[in-house]
C-alpha positions in Angstrom: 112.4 83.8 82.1 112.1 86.5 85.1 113.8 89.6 84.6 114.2 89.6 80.8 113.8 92.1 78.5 110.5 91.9 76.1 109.7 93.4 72.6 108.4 97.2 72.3 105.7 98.1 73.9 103.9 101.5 74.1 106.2 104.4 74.0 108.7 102.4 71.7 110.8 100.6 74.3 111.6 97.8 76.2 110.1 97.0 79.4 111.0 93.9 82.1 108.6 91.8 83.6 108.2 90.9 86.3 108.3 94.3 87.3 106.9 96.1 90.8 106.7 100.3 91.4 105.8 102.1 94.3 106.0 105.5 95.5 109.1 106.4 97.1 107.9 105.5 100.6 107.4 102.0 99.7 111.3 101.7 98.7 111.9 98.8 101.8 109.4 96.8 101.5 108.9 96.1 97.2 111.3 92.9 97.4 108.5 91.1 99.4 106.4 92.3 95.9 108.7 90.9 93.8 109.2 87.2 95.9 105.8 86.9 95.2 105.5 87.6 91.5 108.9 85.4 91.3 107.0 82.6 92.5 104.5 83.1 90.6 102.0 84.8 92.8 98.8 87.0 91.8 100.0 90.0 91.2 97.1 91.4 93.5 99.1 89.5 96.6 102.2 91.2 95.5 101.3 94.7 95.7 99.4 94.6 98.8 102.4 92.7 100.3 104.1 96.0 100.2 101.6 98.1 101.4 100.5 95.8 104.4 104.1 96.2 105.5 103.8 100.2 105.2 100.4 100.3 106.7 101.7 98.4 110.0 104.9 100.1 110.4 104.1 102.7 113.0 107.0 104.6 112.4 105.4 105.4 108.6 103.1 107.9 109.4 101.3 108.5 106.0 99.4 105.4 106.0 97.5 102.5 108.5 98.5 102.3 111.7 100.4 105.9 113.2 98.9 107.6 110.4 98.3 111.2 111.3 94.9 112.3 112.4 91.9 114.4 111.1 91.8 117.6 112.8 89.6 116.1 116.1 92.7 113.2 116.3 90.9 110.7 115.0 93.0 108.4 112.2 90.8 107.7 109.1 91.7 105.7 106.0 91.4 105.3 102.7 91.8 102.4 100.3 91.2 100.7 96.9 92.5 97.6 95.1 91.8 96.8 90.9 92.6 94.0 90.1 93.5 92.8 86.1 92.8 89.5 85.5 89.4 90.0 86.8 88.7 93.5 85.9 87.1 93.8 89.2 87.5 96.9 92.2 87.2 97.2 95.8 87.4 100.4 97.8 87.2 102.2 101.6 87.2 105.5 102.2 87.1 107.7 106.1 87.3 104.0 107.9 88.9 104.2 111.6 90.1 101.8 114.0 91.6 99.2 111.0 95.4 99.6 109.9 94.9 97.2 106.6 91.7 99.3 104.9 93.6 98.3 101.2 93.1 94.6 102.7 89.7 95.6 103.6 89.3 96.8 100.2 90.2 93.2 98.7 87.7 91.7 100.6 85.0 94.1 99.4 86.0 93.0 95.9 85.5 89.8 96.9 82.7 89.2 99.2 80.2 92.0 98.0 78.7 93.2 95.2 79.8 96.8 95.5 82.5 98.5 95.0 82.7 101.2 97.8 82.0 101.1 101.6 82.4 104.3 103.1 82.5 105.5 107.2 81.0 103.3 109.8 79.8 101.4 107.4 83.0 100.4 106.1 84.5 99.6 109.6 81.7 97.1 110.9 82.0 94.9 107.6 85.4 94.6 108.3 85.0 94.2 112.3 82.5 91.2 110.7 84.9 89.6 108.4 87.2 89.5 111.2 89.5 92.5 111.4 90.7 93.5 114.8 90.1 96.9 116.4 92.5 99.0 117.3 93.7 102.7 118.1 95.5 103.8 115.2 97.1 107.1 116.6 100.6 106.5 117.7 102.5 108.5 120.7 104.2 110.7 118.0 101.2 111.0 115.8 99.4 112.2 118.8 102.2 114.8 120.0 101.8 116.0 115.9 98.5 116.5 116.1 98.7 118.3 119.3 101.5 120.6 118.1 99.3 121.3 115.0 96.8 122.4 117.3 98.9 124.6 119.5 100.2 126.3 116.0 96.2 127.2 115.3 94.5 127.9 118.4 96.2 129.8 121.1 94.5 128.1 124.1 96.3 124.6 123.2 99.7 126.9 123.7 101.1 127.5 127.4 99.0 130.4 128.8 100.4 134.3 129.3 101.8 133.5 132.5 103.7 130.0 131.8 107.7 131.0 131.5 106.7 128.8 128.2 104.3 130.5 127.0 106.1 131.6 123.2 106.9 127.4 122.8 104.2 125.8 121.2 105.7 122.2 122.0 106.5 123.1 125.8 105.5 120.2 127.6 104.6 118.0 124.9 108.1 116.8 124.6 109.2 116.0 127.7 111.7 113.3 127.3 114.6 112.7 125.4 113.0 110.1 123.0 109.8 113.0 122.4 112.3 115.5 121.5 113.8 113.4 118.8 110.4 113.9 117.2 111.0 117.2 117.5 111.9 118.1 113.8 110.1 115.7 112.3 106.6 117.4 114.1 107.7 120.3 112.9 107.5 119.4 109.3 104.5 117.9 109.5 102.6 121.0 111.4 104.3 123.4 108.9 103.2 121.3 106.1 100.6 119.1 106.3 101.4 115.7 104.4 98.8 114.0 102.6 99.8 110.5 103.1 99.4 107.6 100.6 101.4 104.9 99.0 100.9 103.8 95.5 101.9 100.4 94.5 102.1 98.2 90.7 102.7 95.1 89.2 103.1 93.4 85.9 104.2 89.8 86.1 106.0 87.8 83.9 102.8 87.0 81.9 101.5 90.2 81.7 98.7 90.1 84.0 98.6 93.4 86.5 97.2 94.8 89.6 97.5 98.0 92.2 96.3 99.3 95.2 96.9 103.1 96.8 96.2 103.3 100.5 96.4 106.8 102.4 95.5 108.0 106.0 94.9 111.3 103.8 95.6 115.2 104.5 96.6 115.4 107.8 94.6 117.7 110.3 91.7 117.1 107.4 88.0 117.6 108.0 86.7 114.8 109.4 84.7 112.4 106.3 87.2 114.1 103.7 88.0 111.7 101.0 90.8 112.2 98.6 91.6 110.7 95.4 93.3 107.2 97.0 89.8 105.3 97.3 88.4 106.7 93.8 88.7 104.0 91.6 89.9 106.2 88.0 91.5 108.9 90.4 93.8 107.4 93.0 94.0 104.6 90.7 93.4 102.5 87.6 93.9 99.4 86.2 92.9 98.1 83.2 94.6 94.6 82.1 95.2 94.8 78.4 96.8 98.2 78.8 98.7 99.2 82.3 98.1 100.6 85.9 98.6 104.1 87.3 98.1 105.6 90.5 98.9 108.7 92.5 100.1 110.5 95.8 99.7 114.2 96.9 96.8 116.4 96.7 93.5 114.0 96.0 91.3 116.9 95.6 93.4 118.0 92.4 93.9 114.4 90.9 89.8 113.5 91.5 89.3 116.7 88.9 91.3 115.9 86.2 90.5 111.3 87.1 94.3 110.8 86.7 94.7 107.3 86.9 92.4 106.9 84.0 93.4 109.9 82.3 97.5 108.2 82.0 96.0 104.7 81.5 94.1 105.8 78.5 97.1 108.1 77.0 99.2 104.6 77.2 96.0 103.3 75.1 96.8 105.9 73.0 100.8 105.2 72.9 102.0 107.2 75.3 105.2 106.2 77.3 104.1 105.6 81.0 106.8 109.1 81.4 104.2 111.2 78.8 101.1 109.9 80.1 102.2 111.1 83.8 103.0 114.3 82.6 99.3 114.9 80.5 97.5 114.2 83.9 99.9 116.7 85.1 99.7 119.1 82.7 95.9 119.0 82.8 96.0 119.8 87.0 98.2 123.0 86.1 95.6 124.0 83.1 92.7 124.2 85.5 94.8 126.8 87.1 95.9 128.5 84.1 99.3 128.2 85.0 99.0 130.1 87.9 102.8 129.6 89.5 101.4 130.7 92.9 98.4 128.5 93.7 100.1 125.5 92.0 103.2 125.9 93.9 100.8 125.7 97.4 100.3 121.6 96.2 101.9 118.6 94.6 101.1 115.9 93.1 102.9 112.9 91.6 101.9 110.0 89.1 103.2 106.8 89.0 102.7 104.3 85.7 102.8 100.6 84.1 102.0 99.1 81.1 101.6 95.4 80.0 104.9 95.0 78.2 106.9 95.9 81.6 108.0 99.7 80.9 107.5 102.4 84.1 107.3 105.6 85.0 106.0 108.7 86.8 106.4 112.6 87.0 105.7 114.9 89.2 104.4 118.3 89.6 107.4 119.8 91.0 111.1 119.7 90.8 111.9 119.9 93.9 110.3 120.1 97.4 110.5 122.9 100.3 113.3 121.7 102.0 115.5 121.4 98.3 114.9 117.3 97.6 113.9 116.0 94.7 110.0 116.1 94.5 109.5 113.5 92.0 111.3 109.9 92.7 109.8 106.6 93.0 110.7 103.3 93.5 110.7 100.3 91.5 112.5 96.8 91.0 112.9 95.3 88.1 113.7 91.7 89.7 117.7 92.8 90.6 116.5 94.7 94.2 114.2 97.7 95.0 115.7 101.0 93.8 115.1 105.0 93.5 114.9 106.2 90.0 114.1 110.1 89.1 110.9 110.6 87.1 110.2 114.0 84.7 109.0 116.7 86.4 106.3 119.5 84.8 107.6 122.6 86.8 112.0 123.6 87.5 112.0 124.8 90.8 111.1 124.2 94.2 107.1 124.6 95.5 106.5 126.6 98.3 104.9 123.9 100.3 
């Protein structure tokens, strides 16, 4: 029966299944997860019925279509599926001019014999198997990136002898609806998001899948990857144990492979909880606990198993502005909902 509790699993308590997480940004859109595993859909077609809707939605600008730019304004993604049944992967990573790269990444798991497509590359196979071309940078992305500039480089700024000259948005937001965006551009020049929405699923039999799909670190090199299209990293699933995935810093998930590294602690026993926080603690261990560099980062871990428990942790208490730095979303089959995860370090990081 949907929604009912089952027996113990690992970590020593009960979980639900069906049962659908996300990272916090995926909070609107996880009841069109759980219709599908209610009916008894794949539990592939449920998770990437969340992240489809993120990836369109313009106004989401950490993923698909508005996601922020590289630093020469170009919008690149980054993608990967695993799905359990199967055991099989599909990934993308730096593709332009597609909003769906995680659908993109399906149909590399299903129509190739690789795993990875990468670049150009990546964006005329799926220009051949029929995905449209489109510009991916949004009005408000655009005036971002542009402010971002005009923060590094003097010359994008309003010359010596503009009367605007100390405003480094003067004349970018020009009408009432631009300067809405004012605070929210802001943000985003003073600290550069890194994008990405995680998503899980367990259905009622047990059978799981994921995807993590990112526009990555804003104002990035172009051709940076992060950890969202690594397949171990940004993700894993493996089918008899559980799925995890991640969002924040890629560079420092890649080093320590965190979605394997909390997939196998569940192996081990570990509540999804502990095995978020042993990928963490790892990341801060490769710093030796320096409280100033790790405080210039986060990163957060979301996790399943196969008897329907969750969880996640985060790096950091607490974010810049004084909000909790470590929920995440789930729904258990009663509506999507926040929840607080564990957190490694008290305290707010600086960034």
């Amino acid at each position: 029966m949907f929604g009912a509790a089952l027996p113990a699993g690992q970590g020593g308590t009960a979980g639900t299944r069906p049962l659908i997480v996300s990272s916090a940004n995926g909070l609107k859109y996880l009841d069109r997860g759980m219709a599908v595993l209610k009916k008894g859909g794949d539990t592939l077609d449920a998770v990437l019925a969340v992240v489809t809707a993120v990836e369109d939605d313009p106004n989401d600008d950490s993923v698909g279509y508005g996601g922020l730019p590289n630093e020469e304004g170009d919008v690149e993604l980054d993608a990967c599926v695993m799905h359990g049944p199967t055991r099989r992967a599909g990934s993308v990573a730096s593709i332009r001019k597609v909003k769906n790269p995680s659908l993109v990444a399906r149909v590399v798991m299903e129509r190739t014999d690789h795993v990875m497509l990468a670049g150009d590359g990546a964006r005329r196979f799926a220009v051949d198997q029929g995905f449209q071309e489109m510009n991916l940078l949004t009005e408000r992305s655009r005036l971002a990136w542009l402010a971002w500039k005009a923060s590094t480089n003097k010359n994008w700024r309003p010359g010596l002898d503009s009367p605007e000259w100390k405003k480094e948005l003067a004349g970018l937001l020009d009408t009432p609806e631009k300067q809405a965006w004012a605070a929210h551009i802001e943000d985003v020049v003073m600290h550069p998001p890194t994008g990405t929405i995680n998503c899980l699923a367990v259905d009622a039999n047990g059978a799981l899948s994921g995807t993590t799909t990112t526009s990555g670190l804003s104002w990035k090199i172009p051709g940076r990857v992060g950890d969202s299209p690594i397949i171990g990293a940004g993700l894993f699933v493996d089918g008899d144990i559980g799925g995890a995935g991640s969002t924040g810093r890629g560079e420092e998930n890649i080093k320590v492979s965190g979605g394997h590294t909390i997939v196998e602690a569940m192996r081990r026993g570990a509540s999804p909880n502990d095995a978020c926080l042993e990928a963490l603690k790892r990341i801060a261990r490769n710093y030796n606990n320096n409280m100033e560099r790790l405080s210039q980062f986060y990163v957060k871990f979301y996790a399943i198993n196969k008897a329907g428990q969750h969880g996640g942790a985060g790096l950091w208490q607490k974010n810049p502005s004084g909000g909790s730095d470590s929920t995440y979303a789930v729904d258990e089959g009663s509506g999507p909902k926040l929840v607080e995860a564990p957190y490694l370090f008290s305290g707010a990081r600086a960034v």
